[in-house]
C-alpha positions as CSV (number, residue, x, y, z in Angstrom):
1,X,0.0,0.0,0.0
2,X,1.4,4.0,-0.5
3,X,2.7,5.5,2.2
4,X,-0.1,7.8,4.3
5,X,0.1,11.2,3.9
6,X,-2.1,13.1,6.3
7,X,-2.5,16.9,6.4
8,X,-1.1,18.6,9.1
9,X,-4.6,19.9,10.5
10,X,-6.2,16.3,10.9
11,X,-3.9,15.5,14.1
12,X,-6.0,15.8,17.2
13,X,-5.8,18.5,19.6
14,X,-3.7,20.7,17.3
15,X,-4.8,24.8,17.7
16,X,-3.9,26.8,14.8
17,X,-3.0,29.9,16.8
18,X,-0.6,27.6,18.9
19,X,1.0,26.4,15.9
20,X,4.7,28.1,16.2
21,X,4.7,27.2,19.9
22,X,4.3,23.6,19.4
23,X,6.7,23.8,16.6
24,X,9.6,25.3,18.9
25,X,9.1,22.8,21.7
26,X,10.3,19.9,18.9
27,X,6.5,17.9,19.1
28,X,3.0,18.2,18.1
29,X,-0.4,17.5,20.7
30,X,-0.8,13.5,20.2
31,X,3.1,12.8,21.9
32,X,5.0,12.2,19.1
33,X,8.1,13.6,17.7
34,X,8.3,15.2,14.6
35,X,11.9,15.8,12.8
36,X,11.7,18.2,9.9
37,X,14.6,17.0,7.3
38,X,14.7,20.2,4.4
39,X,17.5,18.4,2.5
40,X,20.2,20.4,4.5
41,X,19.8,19.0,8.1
42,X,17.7,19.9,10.7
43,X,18.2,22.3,13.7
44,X,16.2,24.1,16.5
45,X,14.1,21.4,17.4
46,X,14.6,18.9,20.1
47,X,13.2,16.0,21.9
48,X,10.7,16.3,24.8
49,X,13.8,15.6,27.5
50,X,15.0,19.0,25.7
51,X,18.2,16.9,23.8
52,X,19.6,18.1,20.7
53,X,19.1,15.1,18.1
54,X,21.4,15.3,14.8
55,X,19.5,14.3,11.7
56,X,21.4,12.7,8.7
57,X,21.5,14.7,5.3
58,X,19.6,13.1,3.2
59,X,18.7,13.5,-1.0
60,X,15.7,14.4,-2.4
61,X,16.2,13.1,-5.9
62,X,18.1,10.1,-7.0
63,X,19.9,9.7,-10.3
64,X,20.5,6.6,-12.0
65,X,23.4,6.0,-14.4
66,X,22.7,3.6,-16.9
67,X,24.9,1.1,-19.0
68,X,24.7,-2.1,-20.7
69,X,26.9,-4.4,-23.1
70,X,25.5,-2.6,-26.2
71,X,24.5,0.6,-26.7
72,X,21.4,1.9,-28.5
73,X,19.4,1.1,-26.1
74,X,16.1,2.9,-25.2
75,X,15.1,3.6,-21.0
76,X,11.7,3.3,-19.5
77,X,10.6,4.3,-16.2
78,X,7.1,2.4,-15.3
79,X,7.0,1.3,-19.0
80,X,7.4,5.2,-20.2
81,X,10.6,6.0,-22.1
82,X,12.9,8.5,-20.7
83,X,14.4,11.8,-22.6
84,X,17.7,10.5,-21.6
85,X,18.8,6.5,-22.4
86,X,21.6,6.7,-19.5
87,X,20.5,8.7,-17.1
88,X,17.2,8.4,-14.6
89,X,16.6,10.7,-11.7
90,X,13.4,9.8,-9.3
91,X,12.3,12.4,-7.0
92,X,11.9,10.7,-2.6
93,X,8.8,11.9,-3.1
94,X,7.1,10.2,-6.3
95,X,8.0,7.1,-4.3
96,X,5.7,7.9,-1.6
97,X,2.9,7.0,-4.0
98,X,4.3,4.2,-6.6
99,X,7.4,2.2,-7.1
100,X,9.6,2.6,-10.2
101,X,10.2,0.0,-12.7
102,X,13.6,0.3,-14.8
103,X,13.4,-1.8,-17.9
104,X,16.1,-1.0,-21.3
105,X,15.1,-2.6,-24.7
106,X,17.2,-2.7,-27.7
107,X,15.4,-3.9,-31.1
108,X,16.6,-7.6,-31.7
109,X,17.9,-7.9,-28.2
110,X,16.1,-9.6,-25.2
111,X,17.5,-8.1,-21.4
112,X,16.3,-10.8,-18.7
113,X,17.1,-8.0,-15.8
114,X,15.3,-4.8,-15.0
115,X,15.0,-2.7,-11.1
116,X,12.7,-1.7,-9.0
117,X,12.8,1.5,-6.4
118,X,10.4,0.9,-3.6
119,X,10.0,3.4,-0.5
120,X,9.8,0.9,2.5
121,X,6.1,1.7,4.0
122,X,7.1,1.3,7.6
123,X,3.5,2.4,9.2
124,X,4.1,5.9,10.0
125,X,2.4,8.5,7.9
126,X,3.5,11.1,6.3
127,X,2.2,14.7,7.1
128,X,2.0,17.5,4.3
129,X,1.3,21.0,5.9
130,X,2.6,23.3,3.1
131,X,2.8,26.0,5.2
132,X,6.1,24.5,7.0
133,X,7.9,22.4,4.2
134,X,7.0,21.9,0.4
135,X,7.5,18.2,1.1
136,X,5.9,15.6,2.7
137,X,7.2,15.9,6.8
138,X,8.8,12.3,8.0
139,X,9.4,11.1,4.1
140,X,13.3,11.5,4.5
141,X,13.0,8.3,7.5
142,X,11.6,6.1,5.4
143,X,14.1,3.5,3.6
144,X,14.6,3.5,0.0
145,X,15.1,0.1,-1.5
146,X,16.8,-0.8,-4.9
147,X,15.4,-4.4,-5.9
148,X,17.7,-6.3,-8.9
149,X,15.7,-9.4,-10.7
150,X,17.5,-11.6,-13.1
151,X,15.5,-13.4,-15.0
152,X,12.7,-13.0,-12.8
153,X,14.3,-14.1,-9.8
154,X,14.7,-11.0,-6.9
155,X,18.8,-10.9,-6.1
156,X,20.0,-9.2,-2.7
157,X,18.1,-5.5,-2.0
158,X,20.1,-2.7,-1.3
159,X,19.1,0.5,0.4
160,X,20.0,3.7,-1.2
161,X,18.1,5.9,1.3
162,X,21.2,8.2,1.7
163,X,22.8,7.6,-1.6
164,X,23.0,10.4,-4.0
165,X,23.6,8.5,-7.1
166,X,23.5,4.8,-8.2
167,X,24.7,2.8,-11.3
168,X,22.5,0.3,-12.9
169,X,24.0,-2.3,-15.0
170,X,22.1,-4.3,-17.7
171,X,23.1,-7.3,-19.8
172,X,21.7,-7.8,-23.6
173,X,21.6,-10.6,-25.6
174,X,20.9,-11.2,-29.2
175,X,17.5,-12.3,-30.0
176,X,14.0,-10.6,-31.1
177,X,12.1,-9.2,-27.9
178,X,9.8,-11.3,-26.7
179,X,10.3,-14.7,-28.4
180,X,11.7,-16.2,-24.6
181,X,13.9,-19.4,-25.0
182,X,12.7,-20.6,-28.4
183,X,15.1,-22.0,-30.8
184,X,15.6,-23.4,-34.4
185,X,18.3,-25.7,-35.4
186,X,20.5,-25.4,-38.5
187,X,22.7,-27.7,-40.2
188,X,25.7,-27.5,-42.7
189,X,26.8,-29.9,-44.9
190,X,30.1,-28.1,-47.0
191,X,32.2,-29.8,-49.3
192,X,35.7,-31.7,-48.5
193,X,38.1,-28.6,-48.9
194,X,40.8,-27.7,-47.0
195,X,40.4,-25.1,-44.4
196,X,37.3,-23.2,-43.4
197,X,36.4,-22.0,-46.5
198,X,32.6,-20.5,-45.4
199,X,31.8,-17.6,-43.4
200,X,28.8,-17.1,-41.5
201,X,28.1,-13.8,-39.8
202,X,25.0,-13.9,-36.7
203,X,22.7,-10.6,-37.0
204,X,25.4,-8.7,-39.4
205,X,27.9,-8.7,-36.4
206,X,31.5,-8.7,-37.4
207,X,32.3,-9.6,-33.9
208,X,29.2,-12.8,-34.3
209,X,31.3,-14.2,-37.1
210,X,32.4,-17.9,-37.3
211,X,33.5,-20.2,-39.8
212,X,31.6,-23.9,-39.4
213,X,34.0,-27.2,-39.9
214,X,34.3,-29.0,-43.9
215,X,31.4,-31.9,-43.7
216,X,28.5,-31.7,-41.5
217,X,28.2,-29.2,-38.4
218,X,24.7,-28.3,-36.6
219,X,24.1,-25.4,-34.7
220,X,20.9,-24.1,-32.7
221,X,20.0,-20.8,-31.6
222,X,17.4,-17.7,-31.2
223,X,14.4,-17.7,-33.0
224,X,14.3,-15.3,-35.6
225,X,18.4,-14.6,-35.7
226,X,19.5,-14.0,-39.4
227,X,23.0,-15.8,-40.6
228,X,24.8,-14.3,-43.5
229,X,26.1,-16.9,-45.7
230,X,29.3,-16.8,-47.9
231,X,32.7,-17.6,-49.0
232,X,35.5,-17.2,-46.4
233,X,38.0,-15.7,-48.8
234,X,36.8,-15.1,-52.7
235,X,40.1,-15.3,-54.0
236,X,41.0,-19.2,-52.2
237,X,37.2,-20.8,-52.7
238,X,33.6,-19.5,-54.4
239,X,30.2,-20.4,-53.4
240,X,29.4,-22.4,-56.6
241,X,25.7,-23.6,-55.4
242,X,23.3,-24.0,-52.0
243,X,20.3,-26.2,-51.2
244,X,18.2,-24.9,-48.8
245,X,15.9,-27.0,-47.4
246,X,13.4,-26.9,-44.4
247,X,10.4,-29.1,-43.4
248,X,7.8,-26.8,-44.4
249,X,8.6,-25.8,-48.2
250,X,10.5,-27.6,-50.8
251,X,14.0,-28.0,-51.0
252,X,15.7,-24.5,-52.8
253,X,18.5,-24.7,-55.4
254,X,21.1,-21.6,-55.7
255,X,23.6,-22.3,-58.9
256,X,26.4,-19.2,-59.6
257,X,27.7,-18.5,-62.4
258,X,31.3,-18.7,-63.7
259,X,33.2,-16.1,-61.7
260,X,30.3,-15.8,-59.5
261,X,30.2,-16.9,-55.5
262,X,26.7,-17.0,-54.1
263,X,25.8,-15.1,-50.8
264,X,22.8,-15.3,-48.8
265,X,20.8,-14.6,-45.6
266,X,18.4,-16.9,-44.1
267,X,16.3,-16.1,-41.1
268,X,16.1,-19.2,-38.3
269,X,12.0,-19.1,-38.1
270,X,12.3,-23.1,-38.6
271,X,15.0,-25.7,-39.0
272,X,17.2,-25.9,-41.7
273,X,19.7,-27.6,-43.5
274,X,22.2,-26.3,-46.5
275,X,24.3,-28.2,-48.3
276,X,27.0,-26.3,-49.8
277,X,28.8,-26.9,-52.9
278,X,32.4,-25.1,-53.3
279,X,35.2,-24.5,-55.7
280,X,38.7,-23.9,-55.4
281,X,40.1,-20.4,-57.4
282,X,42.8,-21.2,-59.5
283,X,46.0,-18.9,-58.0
284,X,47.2,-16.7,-60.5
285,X,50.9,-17.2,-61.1
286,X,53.6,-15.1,-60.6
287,X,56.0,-13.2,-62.9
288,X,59.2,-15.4,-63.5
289,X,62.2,-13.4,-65.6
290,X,65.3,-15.0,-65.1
291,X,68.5,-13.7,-65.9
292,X,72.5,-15.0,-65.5
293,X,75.9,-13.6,-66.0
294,X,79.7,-14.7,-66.3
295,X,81.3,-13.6,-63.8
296,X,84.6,-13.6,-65.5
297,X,83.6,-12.7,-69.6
298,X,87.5,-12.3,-70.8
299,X,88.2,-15.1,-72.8
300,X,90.6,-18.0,-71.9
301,X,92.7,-20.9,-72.8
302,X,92.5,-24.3,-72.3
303,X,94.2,-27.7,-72.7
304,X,92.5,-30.5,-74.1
305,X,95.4,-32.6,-73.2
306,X,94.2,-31.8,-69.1
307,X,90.6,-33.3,-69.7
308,X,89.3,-31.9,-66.7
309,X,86.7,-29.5,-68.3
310,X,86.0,-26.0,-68.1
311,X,84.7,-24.0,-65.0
312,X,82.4,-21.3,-64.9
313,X,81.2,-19.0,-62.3
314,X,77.9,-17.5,-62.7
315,X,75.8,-15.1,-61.1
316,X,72.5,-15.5,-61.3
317,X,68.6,-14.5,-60.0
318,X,65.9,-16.6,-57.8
319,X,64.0,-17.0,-61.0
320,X,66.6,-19.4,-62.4
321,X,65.5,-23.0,-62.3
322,X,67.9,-24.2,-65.2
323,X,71.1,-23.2,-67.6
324,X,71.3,-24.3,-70.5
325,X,74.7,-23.9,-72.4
326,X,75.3,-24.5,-76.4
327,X,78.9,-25.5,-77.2
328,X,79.3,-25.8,-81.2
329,X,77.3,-28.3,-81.8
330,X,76.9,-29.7,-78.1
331,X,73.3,-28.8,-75.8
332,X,74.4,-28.7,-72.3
333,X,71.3,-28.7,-69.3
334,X,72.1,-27.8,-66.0
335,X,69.4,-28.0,-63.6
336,X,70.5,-29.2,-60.3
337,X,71.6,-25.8,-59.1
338,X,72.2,-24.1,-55.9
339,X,69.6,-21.7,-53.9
340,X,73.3,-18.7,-53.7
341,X,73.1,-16.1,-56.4
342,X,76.7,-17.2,-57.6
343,X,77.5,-20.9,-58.4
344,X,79.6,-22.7,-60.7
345,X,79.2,-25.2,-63.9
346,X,81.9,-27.0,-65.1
347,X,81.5,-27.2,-69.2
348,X,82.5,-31.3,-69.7
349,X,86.0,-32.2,-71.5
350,X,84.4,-34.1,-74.1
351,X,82.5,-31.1,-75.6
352,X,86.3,-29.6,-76.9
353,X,86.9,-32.1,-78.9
354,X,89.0,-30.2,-81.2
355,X,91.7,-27.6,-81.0
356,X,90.4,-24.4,-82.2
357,X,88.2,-21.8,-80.9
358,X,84.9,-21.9,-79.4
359,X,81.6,-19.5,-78.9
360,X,79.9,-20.4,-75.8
361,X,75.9,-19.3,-75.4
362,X,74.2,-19.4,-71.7
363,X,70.5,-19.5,-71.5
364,X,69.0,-19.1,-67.8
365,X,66.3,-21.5,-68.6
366,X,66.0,-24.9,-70.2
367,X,64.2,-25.4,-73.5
368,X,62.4,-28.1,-72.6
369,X,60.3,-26.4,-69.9
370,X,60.9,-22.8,-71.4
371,X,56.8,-21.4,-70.5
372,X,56.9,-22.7,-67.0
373,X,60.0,-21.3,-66.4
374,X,59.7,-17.6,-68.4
375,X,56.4,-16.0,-68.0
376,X,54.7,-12.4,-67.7
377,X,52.7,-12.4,-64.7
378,X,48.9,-13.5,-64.7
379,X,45.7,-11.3,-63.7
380,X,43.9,-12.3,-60.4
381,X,40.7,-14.2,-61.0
382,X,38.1,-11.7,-59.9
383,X,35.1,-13.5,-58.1
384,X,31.7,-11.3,-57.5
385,X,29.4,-12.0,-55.1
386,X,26.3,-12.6,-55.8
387,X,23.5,-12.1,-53.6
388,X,20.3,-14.1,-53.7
389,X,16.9,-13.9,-51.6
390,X,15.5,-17.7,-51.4
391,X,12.1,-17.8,-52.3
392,X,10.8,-20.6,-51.1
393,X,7.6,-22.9,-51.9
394,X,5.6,-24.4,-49.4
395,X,5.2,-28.4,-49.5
396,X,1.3,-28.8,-50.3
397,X,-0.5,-30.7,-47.6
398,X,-4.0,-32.6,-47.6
399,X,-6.6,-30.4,-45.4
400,X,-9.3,-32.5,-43.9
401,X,-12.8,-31.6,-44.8
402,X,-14.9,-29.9,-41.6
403,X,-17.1,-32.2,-40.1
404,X,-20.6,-31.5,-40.9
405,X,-22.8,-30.3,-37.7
406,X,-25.2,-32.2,-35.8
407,X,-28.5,-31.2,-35.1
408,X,-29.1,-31.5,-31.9
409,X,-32.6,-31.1,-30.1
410,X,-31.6,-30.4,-26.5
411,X,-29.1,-27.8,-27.5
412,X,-31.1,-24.9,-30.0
413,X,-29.3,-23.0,-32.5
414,X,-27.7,-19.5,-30.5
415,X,-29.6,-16.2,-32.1
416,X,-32.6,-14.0,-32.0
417,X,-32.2,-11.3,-29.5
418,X,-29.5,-9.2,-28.7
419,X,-30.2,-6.7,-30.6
420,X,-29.4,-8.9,-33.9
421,X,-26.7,-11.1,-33.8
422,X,-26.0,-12.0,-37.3
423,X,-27.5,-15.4,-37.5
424,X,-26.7,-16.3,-33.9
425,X,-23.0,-16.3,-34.5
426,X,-21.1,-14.7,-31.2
427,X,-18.5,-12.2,-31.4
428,X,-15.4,-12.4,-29.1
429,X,-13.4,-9.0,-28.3
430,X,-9.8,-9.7,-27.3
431,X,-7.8,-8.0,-24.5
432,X,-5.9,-6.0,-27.5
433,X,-9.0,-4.8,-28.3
434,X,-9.7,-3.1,-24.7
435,X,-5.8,-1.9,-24.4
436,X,-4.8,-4.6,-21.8
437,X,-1.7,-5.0,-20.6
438,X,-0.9,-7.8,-18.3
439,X,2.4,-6.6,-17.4
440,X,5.7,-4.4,-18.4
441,X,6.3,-6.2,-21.3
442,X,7.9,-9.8,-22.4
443,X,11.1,-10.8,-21.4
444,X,10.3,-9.5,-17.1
445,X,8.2,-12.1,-17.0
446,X,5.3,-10.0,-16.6
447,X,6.4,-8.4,-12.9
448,X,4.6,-5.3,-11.9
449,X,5.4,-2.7,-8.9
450,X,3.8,-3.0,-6.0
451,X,2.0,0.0,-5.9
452,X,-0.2,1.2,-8.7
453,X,0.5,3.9,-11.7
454,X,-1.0,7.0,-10.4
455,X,1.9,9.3,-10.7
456,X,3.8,9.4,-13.7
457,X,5.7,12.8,-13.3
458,X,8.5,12.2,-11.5
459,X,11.1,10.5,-13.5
């Protein structure tokens, strides 16, 4: 029940013109002790044994700072929204007549906590004389209570009667107002590739992202949670087809095109499944331009009578993966050669077969394999996303016919009067129809203060 408030005039025995003289003895006619509190301590007044008594300073208005795990949240006090999302100042003495209820919402986001402020009724009234104070005497006594419920559960109370300022911490989590605990299911089946080559992204959260295993994977959550479906990495793997498929419409098929990787979004409002076909993007290859040189070009002599052969020393670049050397008539492949930029070939003895002199041509490749091993480099592959909207087709289902109705005597067809009924049908108005409302909202479990709403202008 609200805390009494009595005007000052209804106590018994009390004589206006005696009014300051009962004041300045600290009591009113009726033997008890009033302490007037005006926010800044109280002074001059005193028991009836004539003791000073010191009265704690107390607040008049409590603020509220609100945060939560995500922000764009909207504040209500009593179910009305506030001017300000994190901030919420209550006057002492709009608790006197109601509690407050502190609920946040957050569109696609349910918040299982919310607070109550309660003034403790303790049986003592309160007494409003405006004459002496503008606010009700005795109200900065009573307690002032900040009640936490998780998940409709009450945690610990705290009182807050001489606190200035309090912090109210809520916790959001992903999932459309209202639906409670449902959930839907959702499988992947993805082709045998290496790594995790799909991407799925909860509610269009970066930070929701994750990347479900090659072969089949299930995973369940919050009704009507949308998952963003696509390739991990367009230039490693494409999206080359989907079906969709859910018990209530016929299984969908997404194809891509050539140079196309398909993206899409499906909203959990049933169970689903998705198989997932996927192809690997050919890796563009790189530029290769080899190049060698003698390290020592003058020219040189040498003894065919030593058969030992003649050495070379070569510099060359990482792109070299072969030397081939033309002697006269002779073809020479090397292609055993050291990672170091300078190495050294040894031309055979039997290639000098003659005495005389001899050209010799160095190629930094080898003819045989000349296109793998000199190239221009190659474009990137470009791979577009393509983004489709499933339209699915519901499975048709027999309907049973209506049973026909039965005539019975005992019970006569409803109608006539009434102020014409339409063929004796009823009418049924629902509680949306007569503005309703059960509670202060879904996901609160449908609490309510403990006093009633007749006061909604201090906030």
């Amino acid at each position: 029940m609200p805390v009494k408030v009595k005007g000052f005039d209804e106590q018994e025995g009390y004589d206006n013109q005696n009014q300051n003289e009962n004041f300045g003895g600290g009591g009113i006619p009726g033997g008890e002790d009033v302490f007037i509190d005006a926010g800044g301590g109280g002074g001059g007044g005193g028991s009836s044994s004539g003791g000073s008594v010191a009265t704690p300073t107390t607040t008049n208005t409590f603020v509220f700072t609100i945060t939560s795990n995500e922000s764009g949240f909207t504040t209500s006090v009593n179910n009305v929204p506030v001017p300000t999302n994190k901030s919420v100042r209550i006057s002492r003495e709009s608790l006197a007549t109601e509690d407050k209820l502190i609920k946040i919402a957050k569109t696609g986001y349910k918040c299982d906590e919310y607070y109550i402020v309660t003034m403790v009724d303790d049986d003592l009234p309160l007494i409003k004389n405006i004459k002496v104070s503008d606010t009700p005497l005795g109200i900065s006594t009573k307690d002032i209570v900040l009640r936490k419920f998780v998940n409709g559960e009450e945690q610990l109370p705290v009182s807050i009667k001489n606190t200035t300022s309090s912090t109210l911490s809520f916790n959001l989590t992903i999932g459309e107002v209202g639906v409670g605990t449902e959930k839907n299911k959702i499988k992947f089946l993805i082709g045998d590739v290496e790594g995790a080559p799909v991407s799925v992204v909860k509610n269009s959260k970066s930070s929701a992202e994750f990347f479900p295993t090659t072969g089949e994977s299930e995973y369940e959550d919050v009704k009507g949670t949308k998952y963003l479906i696509r390739s991990a990495d367009t230039t490693l793997y494409r999206i080359s087809g989907m079906v969709i498929t859910n018990d209530s419409n016929q299984p969908k098929v997404l194809e891509a095109n050539s140079g196309e990787t398909l993206e899409t979004t499906i909203t959990l409002n049933s169970d689903y499944e998705i198989s997932i076909s996927l192809e690997k993007v050919p890796v563009p290859d790189d530029e290769l331009d080899p190049q060698i040189s003698l390290v020592k070009t003058d020219p040189r002599k040498y003894n065919i009578n030593e058969k030992s052969g003649v050495p070379l020393l070569i510099q060359k670049n990482e792109d070299v993966q072969a030397i081939t050397i033309i002697v006269g008539d002779d073809i020479l492949e090397f292609d055993e050669l050291d990672d170091s930029d300078i190495i050294g070939i040894t031309i055979p003895h039997r290639v000098f077969n003659k005495i005389g002199q001899y050209n010799i041509k160095l190629f930094p490749f080898s003819f045989d394999d000349y296109e793998n091993q000199v190239r221009e480099e190659e474009e990137p592959i470009t791979i577009t996303p393509k983004v489709v909207t499933p339209k699915f087709v519901g499975i048709e289902k027999e309907t049973p016919s209506d049973p026909k109705p039965i005539n019975n005597p005992y019970n006569p067809p409803r109608g006539g009067g009434g102020g014409g009924s339409g063929g004796g049908q009823e009418q049924f108005i629902s509680e949306e129809q007569f503005g309703i409302d059960r509670g202060f909202g879904s996901g609160n479990g449908g609490e309510q203060p403990r006093r009633p709403n007749t006061n909604l202008n201090y906030f």
